[in-house]
C-alpha positions as CSV (number, residue, x, y, z in Angstrom):
1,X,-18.5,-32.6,-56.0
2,X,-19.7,-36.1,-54.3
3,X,-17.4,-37.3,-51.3
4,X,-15.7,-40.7,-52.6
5,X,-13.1,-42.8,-51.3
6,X,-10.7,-40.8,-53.4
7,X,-11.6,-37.1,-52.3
8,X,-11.7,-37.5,-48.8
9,X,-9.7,-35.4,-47.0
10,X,-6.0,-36.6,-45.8
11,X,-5.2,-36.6,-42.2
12,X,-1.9,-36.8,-41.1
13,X,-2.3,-38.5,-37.7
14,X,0.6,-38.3,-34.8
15,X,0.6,-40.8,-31.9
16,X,0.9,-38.6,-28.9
17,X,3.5,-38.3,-26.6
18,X,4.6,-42.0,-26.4
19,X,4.8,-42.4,-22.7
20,X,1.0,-42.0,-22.6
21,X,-2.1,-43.8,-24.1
22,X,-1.8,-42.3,-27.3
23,X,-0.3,-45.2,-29.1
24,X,-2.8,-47.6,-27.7
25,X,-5.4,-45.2,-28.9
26,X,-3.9,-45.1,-32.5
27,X,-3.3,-48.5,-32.8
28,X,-7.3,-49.3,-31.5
29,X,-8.9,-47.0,-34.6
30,X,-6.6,-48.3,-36.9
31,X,-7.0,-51.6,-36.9
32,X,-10.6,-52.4,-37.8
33,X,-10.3,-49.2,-40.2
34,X,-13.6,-48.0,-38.6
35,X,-12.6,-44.0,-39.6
36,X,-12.4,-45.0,-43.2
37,X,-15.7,-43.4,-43.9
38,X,-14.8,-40.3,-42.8
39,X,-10.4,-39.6,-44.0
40,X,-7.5,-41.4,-45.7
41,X,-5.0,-41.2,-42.4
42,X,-1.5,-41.4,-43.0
43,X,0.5,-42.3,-39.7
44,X,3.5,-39.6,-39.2
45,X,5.9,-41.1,-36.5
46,X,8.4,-43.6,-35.3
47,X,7.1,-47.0,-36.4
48,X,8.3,-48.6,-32.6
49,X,6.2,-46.1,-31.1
50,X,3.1,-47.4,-33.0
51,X,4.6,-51.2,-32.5
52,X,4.5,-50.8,-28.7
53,X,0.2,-49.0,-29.1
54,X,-0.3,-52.7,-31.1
55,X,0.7,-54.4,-27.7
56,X,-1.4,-51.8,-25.8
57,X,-4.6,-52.9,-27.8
58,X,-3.8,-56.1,-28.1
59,X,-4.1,-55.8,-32.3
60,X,-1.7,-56.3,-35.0
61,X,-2.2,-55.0,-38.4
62,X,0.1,-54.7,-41.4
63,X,1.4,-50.9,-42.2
64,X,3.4,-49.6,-45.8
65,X,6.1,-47.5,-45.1
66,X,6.2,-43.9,-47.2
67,X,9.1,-41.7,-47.5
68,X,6.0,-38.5,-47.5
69,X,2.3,-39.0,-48.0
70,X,2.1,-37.9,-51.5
71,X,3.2,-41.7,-51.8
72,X,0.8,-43.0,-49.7
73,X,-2.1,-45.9,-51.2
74,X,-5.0,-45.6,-49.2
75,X,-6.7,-48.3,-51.2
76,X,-5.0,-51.0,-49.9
77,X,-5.3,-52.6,-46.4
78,X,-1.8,-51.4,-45.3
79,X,-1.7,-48.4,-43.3
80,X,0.7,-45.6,-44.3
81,X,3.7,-44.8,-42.1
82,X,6.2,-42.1,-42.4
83,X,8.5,-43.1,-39.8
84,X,10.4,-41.2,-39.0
85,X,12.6,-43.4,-36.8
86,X,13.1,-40.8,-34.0
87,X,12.3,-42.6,-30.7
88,X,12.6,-45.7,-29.5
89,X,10.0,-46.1,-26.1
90,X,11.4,-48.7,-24.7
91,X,14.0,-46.9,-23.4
92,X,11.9,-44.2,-21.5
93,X,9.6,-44.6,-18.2
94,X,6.1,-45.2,-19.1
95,X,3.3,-43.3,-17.8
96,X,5.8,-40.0,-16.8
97,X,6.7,-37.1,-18.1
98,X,9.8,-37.2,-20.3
99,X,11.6,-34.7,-21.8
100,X,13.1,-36.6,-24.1
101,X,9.3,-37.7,-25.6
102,X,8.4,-34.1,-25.4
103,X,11.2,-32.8,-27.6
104,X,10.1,-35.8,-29.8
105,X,6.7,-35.4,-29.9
106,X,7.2,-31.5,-31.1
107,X,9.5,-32.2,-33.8
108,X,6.7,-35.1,-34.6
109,X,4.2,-32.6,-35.3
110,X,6.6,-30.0,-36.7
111,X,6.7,-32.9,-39.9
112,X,3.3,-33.3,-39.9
113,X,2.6,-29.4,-40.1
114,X,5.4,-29.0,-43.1
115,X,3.4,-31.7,-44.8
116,X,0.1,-29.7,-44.2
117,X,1.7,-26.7,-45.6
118,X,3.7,-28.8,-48.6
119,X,-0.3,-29.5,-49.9
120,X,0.6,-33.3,-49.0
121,X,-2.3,-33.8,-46.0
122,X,-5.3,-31.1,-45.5
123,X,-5.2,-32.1,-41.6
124,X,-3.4,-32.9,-39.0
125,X,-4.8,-34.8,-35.9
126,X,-2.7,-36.2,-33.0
127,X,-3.0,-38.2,-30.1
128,X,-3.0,-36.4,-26.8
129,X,0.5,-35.0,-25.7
130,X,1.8,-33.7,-22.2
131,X,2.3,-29.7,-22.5
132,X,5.1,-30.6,-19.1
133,X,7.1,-32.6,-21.4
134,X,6.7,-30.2,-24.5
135,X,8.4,-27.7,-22.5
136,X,10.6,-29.6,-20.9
137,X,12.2,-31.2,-24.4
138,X,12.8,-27.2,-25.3
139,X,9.5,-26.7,-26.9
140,X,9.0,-23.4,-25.0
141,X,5.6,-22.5,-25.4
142,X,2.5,-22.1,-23.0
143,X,0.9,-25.1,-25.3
144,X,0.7,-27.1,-28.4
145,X,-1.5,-24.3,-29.8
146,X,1.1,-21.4,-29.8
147,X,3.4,-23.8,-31.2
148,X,1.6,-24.2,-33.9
149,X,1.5,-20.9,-34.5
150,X,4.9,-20.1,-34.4
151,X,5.8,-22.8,-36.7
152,X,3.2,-21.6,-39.3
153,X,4.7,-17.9,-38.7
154,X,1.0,-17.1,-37.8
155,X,0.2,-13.3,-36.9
156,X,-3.1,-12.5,-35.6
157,X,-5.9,-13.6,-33.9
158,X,-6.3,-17.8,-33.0
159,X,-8.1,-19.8,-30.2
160,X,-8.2,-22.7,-29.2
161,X,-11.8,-24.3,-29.0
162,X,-13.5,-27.2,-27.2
163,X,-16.5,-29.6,-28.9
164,X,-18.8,-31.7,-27.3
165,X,-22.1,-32.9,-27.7
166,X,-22.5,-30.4,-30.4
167,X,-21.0,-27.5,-28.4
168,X,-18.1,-25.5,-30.0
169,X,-16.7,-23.4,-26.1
170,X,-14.8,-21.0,-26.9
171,X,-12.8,-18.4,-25.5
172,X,-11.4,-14.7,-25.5
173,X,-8.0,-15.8,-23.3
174,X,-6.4,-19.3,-22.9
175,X,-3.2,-20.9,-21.0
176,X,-2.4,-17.4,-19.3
177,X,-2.6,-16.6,-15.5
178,X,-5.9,-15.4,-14.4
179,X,-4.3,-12.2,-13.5
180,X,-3.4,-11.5,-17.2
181,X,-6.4,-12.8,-18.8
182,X,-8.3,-9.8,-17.3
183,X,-5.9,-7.9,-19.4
184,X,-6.5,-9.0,-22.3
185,X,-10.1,-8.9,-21.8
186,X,-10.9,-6.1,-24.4
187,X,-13.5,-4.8,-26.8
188,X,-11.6,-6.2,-29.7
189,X,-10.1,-9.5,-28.6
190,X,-14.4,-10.0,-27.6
191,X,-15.1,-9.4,-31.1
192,X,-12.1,-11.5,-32.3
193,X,-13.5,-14.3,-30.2
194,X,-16.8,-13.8,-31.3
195,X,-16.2,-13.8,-35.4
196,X,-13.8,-16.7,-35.0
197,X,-15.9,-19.0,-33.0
198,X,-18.6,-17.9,-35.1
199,X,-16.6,-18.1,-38.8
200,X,-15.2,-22.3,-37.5
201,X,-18.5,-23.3,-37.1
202,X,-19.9,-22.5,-40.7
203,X,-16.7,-24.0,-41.5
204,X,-18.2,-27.2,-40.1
205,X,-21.6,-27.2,-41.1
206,X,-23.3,-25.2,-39.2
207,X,-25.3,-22.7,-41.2
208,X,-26.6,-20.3,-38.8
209,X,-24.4,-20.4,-35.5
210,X,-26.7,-19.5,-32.2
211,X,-23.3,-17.7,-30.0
212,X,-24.1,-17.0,-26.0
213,X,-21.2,-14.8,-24.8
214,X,-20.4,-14.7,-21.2
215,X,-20.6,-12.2,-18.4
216,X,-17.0,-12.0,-16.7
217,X,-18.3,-11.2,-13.4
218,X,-20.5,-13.1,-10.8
219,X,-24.1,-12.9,-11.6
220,X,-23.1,-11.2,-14.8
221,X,-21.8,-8.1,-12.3
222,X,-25.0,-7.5,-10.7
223,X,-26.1,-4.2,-12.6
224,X,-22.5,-3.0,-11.5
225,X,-23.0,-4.0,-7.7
226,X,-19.8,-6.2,-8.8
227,X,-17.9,-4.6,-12.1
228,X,-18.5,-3.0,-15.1
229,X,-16.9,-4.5,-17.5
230,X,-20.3,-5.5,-18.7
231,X,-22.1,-2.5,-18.9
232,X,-19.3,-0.9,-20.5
233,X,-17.3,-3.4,-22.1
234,X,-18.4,-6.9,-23.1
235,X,-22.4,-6.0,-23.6
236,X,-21.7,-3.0,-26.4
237,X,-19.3,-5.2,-28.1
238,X,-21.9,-7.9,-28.6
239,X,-24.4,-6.1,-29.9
240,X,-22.4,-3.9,-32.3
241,X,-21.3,-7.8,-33.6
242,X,-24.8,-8.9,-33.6
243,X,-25.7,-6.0,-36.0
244,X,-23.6,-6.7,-38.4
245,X,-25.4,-10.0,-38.8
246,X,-23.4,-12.7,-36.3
247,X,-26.3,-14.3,-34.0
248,X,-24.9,-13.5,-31.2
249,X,-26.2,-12.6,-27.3
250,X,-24.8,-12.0,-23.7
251,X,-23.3,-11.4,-21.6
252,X,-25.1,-14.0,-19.7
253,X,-24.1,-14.9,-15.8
254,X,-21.3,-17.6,-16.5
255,X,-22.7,-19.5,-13.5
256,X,-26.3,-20.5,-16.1
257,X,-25.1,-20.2,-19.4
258,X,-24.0,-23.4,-19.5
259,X,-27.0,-25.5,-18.8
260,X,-29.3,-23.1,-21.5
261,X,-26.5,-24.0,-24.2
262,X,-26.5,-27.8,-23.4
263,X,-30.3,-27.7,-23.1
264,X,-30.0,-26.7,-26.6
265,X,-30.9,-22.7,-26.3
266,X,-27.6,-22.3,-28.1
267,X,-24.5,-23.9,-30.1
268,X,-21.5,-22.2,-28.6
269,X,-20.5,-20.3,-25.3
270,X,-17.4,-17.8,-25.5
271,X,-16.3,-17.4,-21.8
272,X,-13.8,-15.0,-21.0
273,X,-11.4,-17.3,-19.3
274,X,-10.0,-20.7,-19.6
275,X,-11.6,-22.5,-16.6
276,X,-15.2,-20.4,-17.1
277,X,-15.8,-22.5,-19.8
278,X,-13.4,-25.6,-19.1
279,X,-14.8,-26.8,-16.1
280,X,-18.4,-27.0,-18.0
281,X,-17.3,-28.9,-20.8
282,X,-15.2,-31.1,-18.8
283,X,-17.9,-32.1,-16.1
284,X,-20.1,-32.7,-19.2
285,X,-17.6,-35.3,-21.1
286,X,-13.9,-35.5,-19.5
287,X,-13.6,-38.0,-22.0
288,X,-15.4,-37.4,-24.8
289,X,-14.5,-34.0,-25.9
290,X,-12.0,-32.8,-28.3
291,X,-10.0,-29.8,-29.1
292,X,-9.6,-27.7,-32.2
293,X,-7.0,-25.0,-32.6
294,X,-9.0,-22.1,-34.6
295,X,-7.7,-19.3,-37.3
296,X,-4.6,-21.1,-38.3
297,X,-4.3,-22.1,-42.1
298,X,-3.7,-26.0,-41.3
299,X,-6.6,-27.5,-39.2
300,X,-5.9,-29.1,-36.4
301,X,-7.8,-31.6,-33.9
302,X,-7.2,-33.8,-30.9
303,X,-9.1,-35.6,-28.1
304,X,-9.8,-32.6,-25.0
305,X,-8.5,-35.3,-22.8
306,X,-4.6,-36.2,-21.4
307,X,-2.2,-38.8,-21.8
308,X,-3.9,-40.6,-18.6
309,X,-0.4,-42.1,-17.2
310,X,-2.9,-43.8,-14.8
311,X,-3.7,-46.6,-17.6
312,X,-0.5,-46.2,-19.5
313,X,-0.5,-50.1,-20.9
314,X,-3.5,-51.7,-19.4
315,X,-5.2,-51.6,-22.4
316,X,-8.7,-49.4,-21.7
317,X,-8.4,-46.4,-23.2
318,X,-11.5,-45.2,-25.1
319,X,-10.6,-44.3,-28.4
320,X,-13.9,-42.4,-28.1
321,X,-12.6,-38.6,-28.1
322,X,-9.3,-39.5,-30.9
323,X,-12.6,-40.4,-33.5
324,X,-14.4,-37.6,-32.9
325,X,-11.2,-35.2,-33.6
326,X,-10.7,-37.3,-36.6
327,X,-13.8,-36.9,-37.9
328,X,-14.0,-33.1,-37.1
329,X,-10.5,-32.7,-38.7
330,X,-11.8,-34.2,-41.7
331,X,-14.9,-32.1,-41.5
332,X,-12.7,-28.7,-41.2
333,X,-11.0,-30.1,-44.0
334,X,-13.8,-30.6,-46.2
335,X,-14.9,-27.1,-46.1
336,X,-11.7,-25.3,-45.8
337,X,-12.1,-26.8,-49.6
338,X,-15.5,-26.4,-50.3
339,X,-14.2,-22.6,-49.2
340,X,-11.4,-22.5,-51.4
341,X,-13.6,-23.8,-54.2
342,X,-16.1,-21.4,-54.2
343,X,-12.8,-18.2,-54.0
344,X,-12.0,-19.8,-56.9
């Protein structure tokens, strides 16, 4: 079926953690309508939250208030708003951490997701959020992705992935202690890694995923001079994926892998570790990246970057990274669809 104004997906976008830049960010891509093309955005949030982004960008632009986004009328120049009347930010610090925001921005996304999962919006996207405040408002999870979870009563495997410049980074652990992470290093949470990274990205587009998989060790371990885990772990695992049809290669000396996969040798690197892959992808595009929580039924996407309290209300944040998630949100969307579709 064609993409028209009428069928494209419906993103229900949050503004962030309100101390931060997310507001301004918000308010920046919805003014000029520039993501139009891509999703029919319904703003779930506290309309004085949004109010105080305007002032940020230095735009103004009219919005229509919804009780839920089944009511919503994209085809006007209005922007839908659930407010939700839950925080006014005038009364907190700007550019700190604040519990009280925290608490606030959780319960934000918690509406969004029971929108996601009433059939009302295929997506959520939000503005970037403080994982310090989260916590400290009684949100008590390691991050926004394990939230999630819980509140979709998730079980099984899910990662968290990082896009850029065509890139989908992946990873076997996450927000865990390095100590830990070797832990849960295993044959099967590999292969988890591997089919997931692999299954999101034909879920976006891509046809024929090229997957590097990364040594754990220095220099890929050296032949054993520095580990097995390898020889004897993460080297069978990828083959026995590879033949049953994933393309799919490594390990490959952490250290390297990186520059072949931006070069263009390949479209997605699954480190073993958080920083293994983060530091690559961040010294590539700090600001440009964006994250996607994988293997949960509602999709989820959000710039890769903070809430920069550094630039809280000086009006230069690049909306840059919050259109890319967008756009991928609506792109996950799109084929969860096409996907259900075809089941069908």
């Amino acid at each position: 079926m064609p993409t028209t104004a009428s069928t494209l997906p419906r993103i229900a976008l949050t503004l962030g953690d309100c101390t931060g830049i997310g507001p301004e960010l918000c308010a920046r891509i919805l003014h000029d309508g520039r993501l139009r093309d891509a999703a029919r955005i319904v703003v779930v949030g506290d309309a004085r939250v949004l109010e105080q982004g305007m002032r940020d960008a230095g735009v103004s632009f009219e919005t229509a208030r919804v009780a839920s986004p089944d009511e919503a009328d994209w085809d006007g120049d209005a922007v839908p708003l659930v407010d939700l009347r839950n925080i006014d930010p005038s009364t907190l610090p700007r550019g700190a951490v604040s519990p009280e925001s925290g608490k606030v921005t959780g319960e934000t996304l918690a509406r969004a997701i029971d929108f996601a999962q009433a059939g009302q919006v295929d997506a959520v996207s939000f503005a970037p959020l403080n994982k310090a405040a989260l916590h400290a408002g009684g949100w008590r999870f390691p991050d926004e992705h394990k939230m999630f979870a819980h509140l979709l009563r998730h079980e099984g495997y899910f990662s968290e992935m990082n896009v850029l410049d065509g890139q989908w980074m992946s990873r076997v652990t996450s927000h865990v202690s390095l100590r830990r992470a070797l832990d849960q290093i295993t044959p099967q949470s590999i292969e988890d890694a591997i089919r997931l990274v692999d299954r999101t990205m034909r879920r976006a587009g891509i046809a024929a995923p090229r997957i590097a998989v990364a040594a754990l060790n220095p220099h890929g371990g050296e032949g054993g001079l520095f580990g097995m885990e390898e020889i004897e772990m993460i080297g069978p695992t990828v083959k026995a994926v590879a033949a049953s049809g994933i393309d799919c290669r490594g390990p490959f000396p952490a250290d390297t892998i990186y520059l072949k996969a931006f070069a263009g040798e390949y479209d997605s690197v699954v480190s073993m570790y958080h920083d293994q892959g983060q530091i690559a992808t961040k010294l590539r595009g700090f600001n440009r990246g964006v994250t996607v929580t994988a293997g949960l039924s509602t999709v989820f996407a959000t710039p890769a970057h903070g809430t920069a309290f550094d630039i809280v209300g000086k009006g230069v944040a690049s909306t840059g990274a919050i259109e890319t998630a967008i756009r991928l949100a609506a792109t996950l969307a799109a084929g969860s669809g096409r996907r259900a579709e075809a089941a069908a």
